[in-house]
N, C-alpha and C positions, 0 to 999 in steps of 0.2 A: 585755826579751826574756828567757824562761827558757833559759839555756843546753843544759840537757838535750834540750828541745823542740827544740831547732836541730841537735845532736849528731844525733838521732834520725831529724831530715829529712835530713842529710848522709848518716848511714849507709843511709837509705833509696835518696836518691837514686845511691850509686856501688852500691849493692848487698850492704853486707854487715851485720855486726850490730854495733851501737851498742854493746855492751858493751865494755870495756875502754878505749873512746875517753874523754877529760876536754877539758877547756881548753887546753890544754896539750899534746896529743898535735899532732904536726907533719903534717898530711895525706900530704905526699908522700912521707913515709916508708912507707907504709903499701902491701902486697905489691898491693892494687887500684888503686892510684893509675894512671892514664894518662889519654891524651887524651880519652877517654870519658868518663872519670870528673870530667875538668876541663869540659865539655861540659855533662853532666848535673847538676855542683854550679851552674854556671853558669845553667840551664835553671830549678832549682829556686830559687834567691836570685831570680829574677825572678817565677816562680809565687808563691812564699808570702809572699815581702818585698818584693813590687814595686821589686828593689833591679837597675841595672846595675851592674857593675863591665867596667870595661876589663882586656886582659889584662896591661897594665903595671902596673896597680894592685895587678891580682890578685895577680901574681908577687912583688910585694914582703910577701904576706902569708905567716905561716907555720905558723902553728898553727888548730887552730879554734875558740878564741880570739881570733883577733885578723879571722877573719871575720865573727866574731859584732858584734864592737867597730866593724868596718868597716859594716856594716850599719846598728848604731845610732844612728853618725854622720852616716848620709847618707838617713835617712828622710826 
């Protein structure tokens, strides 16, 4: 999976711009982060990555990095 590609659908799907996002940036730090936004990243890993995650799972992740990792693991 290209990282930036995934950046690019996250930022898409909560609605803001991809820039300044990396690997490494913590999602929930981020001034759009809410239920919405957990909703819609959720909505979109099922659209593009045919991927579930449950919300326990989710909650243990932290970065969008280790979504990405989560994803690749569970294709």
């Amino acid at each position: 999976m290209n990282i930036q590609d995934f950046i690019e659908k996250f930022a898409e799907a909560i609605e803001i711009e991809a820039s300044g996002l990396t690997s490494d940036t913590e999602f929930r730090t981020l001034d759009d982060w809410d239920s919405l936004a957990y909703i819609s990243v959720i909505a979109m890993l099922d659209e593009e990555y045919d991927t579930q995650i449950e919300m326990a799972q989710f909650k243990q992740l932290k970065t969008l990095g280790a979504i990405a990792e989560y994803i690749e693991n569970n294709k």
